[in-house]
C-alpha positions in Angstrom: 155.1 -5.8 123.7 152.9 -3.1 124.6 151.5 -2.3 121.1 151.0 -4.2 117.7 152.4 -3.0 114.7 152.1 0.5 113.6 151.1 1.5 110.6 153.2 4.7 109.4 151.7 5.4 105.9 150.3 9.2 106.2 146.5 9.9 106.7 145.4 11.1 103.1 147.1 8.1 101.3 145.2 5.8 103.2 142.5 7.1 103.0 142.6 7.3 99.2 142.9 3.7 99.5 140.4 2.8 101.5 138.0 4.5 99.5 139.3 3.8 96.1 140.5 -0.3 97.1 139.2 -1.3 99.9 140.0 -4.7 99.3 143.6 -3.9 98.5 143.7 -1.6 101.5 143.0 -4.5 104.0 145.0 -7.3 102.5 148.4 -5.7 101.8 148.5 -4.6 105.7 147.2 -8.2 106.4 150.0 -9.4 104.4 152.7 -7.4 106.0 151.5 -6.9 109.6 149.6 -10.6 110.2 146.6 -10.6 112.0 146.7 -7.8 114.4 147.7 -3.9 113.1 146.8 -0.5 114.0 147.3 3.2 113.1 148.2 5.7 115.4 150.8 7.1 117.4 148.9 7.2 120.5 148.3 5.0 123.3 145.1 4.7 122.4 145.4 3.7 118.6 143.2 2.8 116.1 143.4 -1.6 115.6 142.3 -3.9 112.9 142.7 -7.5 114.2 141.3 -10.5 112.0 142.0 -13.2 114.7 139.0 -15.4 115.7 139.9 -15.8 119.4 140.7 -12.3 119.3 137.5 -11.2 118.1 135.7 -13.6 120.6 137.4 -12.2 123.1 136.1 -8.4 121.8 132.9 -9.9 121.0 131.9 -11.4 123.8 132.7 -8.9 126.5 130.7 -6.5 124.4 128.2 -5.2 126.4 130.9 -4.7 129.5 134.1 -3.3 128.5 132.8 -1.7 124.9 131.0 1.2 123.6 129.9 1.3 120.0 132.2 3.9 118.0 129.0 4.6 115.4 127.5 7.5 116.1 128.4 10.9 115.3 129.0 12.7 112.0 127.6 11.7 109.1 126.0 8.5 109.8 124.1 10.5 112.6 123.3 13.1 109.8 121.9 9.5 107.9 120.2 8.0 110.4 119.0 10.1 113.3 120.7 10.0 116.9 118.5 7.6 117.9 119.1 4.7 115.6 119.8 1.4 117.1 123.2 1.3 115.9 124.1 4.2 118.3 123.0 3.4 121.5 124.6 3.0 124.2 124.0 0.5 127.5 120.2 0.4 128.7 118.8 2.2 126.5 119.7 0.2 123.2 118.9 -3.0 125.3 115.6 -1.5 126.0 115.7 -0.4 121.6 116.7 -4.2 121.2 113.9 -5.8 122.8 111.6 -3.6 121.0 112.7 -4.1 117.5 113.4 -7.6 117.6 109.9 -9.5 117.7 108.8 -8.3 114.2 112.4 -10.6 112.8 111.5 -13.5 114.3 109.2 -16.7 114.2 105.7 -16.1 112.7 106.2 -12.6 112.2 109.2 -12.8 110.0 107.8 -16.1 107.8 104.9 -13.7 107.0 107.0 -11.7 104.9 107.7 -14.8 102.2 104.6 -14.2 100.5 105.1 -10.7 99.8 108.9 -10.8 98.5 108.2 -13.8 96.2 105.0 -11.8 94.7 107.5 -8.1 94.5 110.0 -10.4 92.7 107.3 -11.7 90.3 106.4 -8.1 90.1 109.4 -6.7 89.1 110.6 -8.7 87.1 107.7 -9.5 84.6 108.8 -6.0 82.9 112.2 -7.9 81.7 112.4 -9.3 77.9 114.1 -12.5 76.5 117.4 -12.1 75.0 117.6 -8.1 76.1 119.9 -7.3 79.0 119.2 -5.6 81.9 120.9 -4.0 84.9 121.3 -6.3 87.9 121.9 -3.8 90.6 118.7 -1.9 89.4 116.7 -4.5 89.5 117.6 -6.0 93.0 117.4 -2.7 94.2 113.3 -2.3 92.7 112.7 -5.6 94.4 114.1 -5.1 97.8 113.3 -1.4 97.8 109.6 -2.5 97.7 110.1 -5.5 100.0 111.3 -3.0 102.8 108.7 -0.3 102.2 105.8 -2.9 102.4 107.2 -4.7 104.9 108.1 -1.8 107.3 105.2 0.6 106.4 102.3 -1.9 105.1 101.6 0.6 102.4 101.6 -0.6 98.7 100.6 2.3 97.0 99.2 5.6 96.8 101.2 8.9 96.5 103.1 8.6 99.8 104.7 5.0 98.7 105.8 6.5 95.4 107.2 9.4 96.7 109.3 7.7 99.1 110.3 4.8 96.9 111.4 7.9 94.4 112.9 9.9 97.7 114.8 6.8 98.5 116.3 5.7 95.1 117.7 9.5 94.4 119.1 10.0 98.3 121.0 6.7 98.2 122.5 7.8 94.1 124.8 10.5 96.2 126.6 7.0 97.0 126.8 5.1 94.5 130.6 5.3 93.5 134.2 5.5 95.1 134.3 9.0 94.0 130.5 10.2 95.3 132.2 8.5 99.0 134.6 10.6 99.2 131.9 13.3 100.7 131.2 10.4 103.8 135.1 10.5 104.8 135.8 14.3 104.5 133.8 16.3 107.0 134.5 19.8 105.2 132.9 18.2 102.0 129.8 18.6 104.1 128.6 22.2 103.8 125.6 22.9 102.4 125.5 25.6 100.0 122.3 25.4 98.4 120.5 22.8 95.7 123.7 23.0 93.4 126.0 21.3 96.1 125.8 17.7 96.5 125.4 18.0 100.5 123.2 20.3 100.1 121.0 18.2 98.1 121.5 15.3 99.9 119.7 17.6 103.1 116.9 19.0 101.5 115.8 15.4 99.9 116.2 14.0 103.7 114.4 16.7 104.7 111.4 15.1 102.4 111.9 11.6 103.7 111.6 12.8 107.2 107.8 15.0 106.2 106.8 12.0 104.5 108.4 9.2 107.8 106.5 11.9 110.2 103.1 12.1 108.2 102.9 8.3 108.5 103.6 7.8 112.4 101.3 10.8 113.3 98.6 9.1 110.6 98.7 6.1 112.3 98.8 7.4 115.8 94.9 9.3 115.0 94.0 5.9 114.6 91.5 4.6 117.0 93.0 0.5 116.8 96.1 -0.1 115.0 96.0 -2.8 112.1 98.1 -4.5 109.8 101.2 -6.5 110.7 103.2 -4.1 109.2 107.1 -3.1 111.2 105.6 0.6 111.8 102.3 -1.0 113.4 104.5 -3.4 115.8 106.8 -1.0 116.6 103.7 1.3 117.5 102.2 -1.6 119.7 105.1 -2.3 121.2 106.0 -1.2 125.0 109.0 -1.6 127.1 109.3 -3.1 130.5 108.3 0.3 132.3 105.1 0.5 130.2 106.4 3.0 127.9 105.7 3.1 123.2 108.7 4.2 121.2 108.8 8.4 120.8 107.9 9.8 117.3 111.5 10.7 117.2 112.8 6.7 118.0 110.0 5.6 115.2 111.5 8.0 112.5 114.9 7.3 113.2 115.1 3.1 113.3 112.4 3.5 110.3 114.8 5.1 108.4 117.5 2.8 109.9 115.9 -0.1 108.6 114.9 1.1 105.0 118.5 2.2 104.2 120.2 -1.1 106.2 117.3 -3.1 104.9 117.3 -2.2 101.4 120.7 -1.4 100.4 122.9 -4.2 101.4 120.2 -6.9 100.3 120.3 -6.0 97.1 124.1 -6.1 96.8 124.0 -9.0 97.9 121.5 -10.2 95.9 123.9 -9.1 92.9 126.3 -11.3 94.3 124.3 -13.9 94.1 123.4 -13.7 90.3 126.7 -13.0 89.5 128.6 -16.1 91.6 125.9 -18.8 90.6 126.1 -18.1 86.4 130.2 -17.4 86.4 130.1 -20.8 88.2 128.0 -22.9 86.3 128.2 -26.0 88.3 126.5 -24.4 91.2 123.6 -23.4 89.1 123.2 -26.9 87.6 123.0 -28.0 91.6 120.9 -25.6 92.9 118.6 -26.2 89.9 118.4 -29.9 90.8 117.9 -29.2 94.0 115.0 -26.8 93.4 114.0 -29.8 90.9 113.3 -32.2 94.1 110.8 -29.9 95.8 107.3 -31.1 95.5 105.6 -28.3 96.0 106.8 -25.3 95.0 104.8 -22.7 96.1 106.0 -23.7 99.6 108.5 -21.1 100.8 108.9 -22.3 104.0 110.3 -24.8 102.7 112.1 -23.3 99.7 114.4 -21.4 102.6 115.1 -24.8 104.5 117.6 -26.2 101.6 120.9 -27.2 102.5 122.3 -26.6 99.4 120.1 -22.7 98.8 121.9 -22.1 102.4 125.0 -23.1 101.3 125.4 -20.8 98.4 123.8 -17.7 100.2 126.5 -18.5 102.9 129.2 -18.7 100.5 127.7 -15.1 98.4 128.0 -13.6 102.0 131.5 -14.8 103.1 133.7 -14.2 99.5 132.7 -10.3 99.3 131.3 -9.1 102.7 128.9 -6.0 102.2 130.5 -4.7 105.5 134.2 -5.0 105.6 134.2 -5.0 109.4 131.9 -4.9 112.2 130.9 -1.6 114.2 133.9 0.2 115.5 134.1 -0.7 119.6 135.9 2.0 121.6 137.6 0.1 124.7 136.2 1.5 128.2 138.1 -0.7 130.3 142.0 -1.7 130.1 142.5 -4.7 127.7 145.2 -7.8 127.3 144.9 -9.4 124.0 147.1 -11.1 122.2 149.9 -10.3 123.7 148.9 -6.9 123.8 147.9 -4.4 126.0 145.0 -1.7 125.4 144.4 1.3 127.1 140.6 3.0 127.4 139.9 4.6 124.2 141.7 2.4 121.7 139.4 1.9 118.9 138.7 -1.9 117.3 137.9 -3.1 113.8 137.4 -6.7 113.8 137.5 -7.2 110.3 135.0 -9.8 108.7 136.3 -9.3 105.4 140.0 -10.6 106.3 138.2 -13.5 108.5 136.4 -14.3 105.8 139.9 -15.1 103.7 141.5 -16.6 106.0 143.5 -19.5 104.4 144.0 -21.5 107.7 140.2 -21.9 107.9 138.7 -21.4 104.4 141.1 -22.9 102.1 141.7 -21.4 98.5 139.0 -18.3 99.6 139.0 -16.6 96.6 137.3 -19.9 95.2 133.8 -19.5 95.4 132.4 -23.2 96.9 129.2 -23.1 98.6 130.0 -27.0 99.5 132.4 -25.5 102.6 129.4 -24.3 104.5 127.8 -28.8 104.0 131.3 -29.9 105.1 131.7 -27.8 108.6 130.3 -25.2 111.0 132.0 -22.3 111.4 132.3 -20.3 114.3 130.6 -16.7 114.5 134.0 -15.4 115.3 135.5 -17.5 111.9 132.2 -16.4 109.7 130.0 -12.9 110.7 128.7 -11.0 107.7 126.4 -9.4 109.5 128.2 -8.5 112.6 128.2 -10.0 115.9 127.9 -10.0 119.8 125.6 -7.4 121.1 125.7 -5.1 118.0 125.2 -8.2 115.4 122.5 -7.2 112.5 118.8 -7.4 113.7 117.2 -7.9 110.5 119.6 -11.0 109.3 117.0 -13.6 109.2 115.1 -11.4 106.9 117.8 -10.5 104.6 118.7 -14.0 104.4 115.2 -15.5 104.3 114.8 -12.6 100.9 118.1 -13.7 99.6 116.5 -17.5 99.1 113.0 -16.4 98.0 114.4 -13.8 94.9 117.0 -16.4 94.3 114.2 -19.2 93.8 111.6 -17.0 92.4 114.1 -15.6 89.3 115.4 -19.2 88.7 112.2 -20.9 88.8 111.3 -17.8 86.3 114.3 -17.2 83.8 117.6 -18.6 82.8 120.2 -16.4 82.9 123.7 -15.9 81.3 126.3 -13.1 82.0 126.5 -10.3 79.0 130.2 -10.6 79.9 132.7 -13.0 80.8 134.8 -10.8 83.3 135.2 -11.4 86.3 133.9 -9.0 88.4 135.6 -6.7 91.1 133.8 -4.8 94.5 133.6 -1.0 94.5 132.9 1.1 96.9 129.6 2.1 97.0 129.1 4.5 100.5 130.2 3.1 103.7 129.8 -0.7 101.7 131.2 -2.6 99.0 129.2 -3.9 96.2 129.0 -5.0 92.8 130.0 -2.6 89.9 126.9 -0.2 89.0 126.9 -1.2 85.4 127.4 -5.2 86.0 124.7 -6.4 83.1 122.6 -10.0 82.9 120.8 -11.3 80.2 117.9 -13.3 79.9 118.1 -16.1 77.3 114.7 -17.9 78.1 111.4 -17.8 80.0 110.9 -20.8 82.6 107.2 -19.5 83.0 103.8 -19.9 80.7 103.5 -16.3 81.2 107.1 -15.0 80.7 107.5 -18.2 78.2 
């Protein structure tokens, strides 16, 4: 066969579902089509495939017979052409190498400190038996942990503007319906302050003064200090000799505050909401937190099983990504039967992995104890990507998940203001917990919060 299934259903009514049930969207074509599907007439279609040998196969010839499919339109408009997510070849090797030291080793455990004491922070404001907002509050907390972490600032005016910048440029996404402006190009016109694109420009256009003051602030330095993302990036040089452009600064900067921020906290969400609807898992993860002798050791704190188990499990049931980047095929392809011509465009889809019955059994059941009873694959379990293009700040996000987890439960106990189970929404290019999803705090852990 030369083609997988086609999928005939016209343009707009897809695309109403995808934006509107993206869940849905995926599954009923998983459910008709199997594990291989595309869209298109062409001979260069558009394929979702949700087979792990498959998506080895994809992901491990990556950097030969692939090109990433991310740049252009509106997540250029987001990000800048020179984010990491859209280079190409050489150069984002050369982007690679840069970025990665400061999400590693020492660098990376230095940052434990700082998100236990923002979720300490943030949370001091909340009141016994009163509910609060979850989404808001994981936002505050890894909002902050970004900005201090990427910039080293912790205050003054240029912090609170950005934080402020920040919170009202990512709003414009914060609902199915607000999304629909991401998948329809002619939404984008800017006509003036009253149109949402148009607003959406000019408080980018404030990030980017405030991004700019800061590299060229640090740049009049005479010696560079702090240990800070900005500062390493600054320092850092590639294999010719040459620092990262103002240009490459501002755009992976604000790569890393909107990947950095945004996802993390609805993941975080995740996390609050799967451990109190199951109450057996927070019973466990309480004991286990129960055997640590000292518990002002994070490094440690990160290293248990069962904390890794349960982050695993938050990250597997609801994906924040649905699929990995798009790849656009340079070179002709046999898979699965199949044959690919340059130009066909994949979506290995981690969500449909993810649910796979064959290799996670009942996977709508939220059981942190799979991840203690096997090792999956990164072709059977990739939340944040993988091959060449996988996520470079994944050891942070998952080294925050543990410390805000630990930190609030040490802290508070928790119950859910309601006992509905709760569904994804879109929220922008990602799928998250509903805005208006509510905890409440029934009892303070803490002297201070007692």
């Amino acid at each position: 066969m030369a083609l997988p299934p086609s999928i005939s259903t016209p343009r707009l009514l897809r695309l109403f579902k995808l934006i509107f049930y993206p869940l849905d969207y995926l599954e009923d074509y998983y459910k008709k089509y199997g594990d291989i599907f595309s869209f298109g007439q062409s001979e260069t279609p558009f394929v979702y495939i949700s087979n792990p040998q498959g998506i080895q196969e994809i992901l491990t010839t990556d950097k030969t017979n692939f090109r990433s499919a991310a740049g252009g339109g509106f997540l250029t408009t987001l990000l800048g052409d020179n984010s990491l997510l859209f280079l190409q070849g050489k150069r984002h090797q050369r982007e690679r190498k840069l970025l990665t030291p400061p999400f590693h080793g020492e660098r990376l455990q230095s940052y434990a400190q700082l998100i236990d004491s923002i979720t300490d922070e943030v949370t001091d404001k909340l009141e016994i038996n009163h509910a609060f907002n979850v989404r808001e509050i994981m936002q505050e907390i890894t909002l902050k942990v970004i900005l201090k972490a990427v910039f080293g600032i912790t205050e003054g005016e240029r912090y609170q503007k950005l934080q402020t910048l920040l919170k009202s440029w990512l709003s414009f996404f914060n609902s199915p319906a607000n999304a629909t402006i991401i998948f329809f190009s002619f939404l984008q016109k800017d006509w003036g302050n009253w149109s949402p694109w148009g607003r959406f420009l000019r408080i980018k256009a404030e990030i980017d003064d405030l991004i700019y003051a800061e590299i060229d602030e640090r740049r009049q330095q005479e010696n560079y200090q702090g240990k800070d993302i900005l500062t390493l990036l600054m320092l850092a040089k590639d294999e010719a000799g040459n620092p990262m452009s103002n240009q490459e600064l501002h755009d992976e900067l604000i790569t890393l505050l909107i990947a950095g921020h945004e996802t993390t906290a609805s993941s975080l969400t995740w996390a609050l909401y799967w451990i109190h609807y199951c109450p057996e898992v927070e019973e466990k993860l309480r004991s286990h937190f129960s055997t640590l002798e000292n518990k002002t050791d994070l490094l440690k704190v990160i290293k248990l099983p069962y904390l890794d188990a349960v982050c695993s499990e938050i990250l597997r049931i609801y994906p924040v990504i649905l699929t990995t980047f798009l790849r656009i095929l340079e070179t002709p392809l046999e898979l699965m039967g199949y044959q690919f011509k340059p130009g066909t465009v994949f979506a290995p889809a981690i969500y449909l992995v993810h649910h796979r019955e064959d290799i996670y059994p009942n996977s709508k059941e939220f059981r942190p104890e799979r991840f203690l009873e096997r090792q999956f694959s990164p072709y059977e379990y990739f939340p944040f990507g993988g091959g060449s293009r996988r996520c470079i700040g994944m050891e942070l996000a998952k080294m925050e998940m543990k410390i805000v987890l630990f930190t609030l439960l040490s802290k508070y106990q928790f119950k859910l203001a309601s006992a509905r189970p709760l569904k994804p929404v879109r929220r922008g290019l990602t799928v998250a917990p509903p805005n208006g999803f509510k905890m409440i705090i029934t009892k303070g852990l803490l002297t201070k919060n007692a």
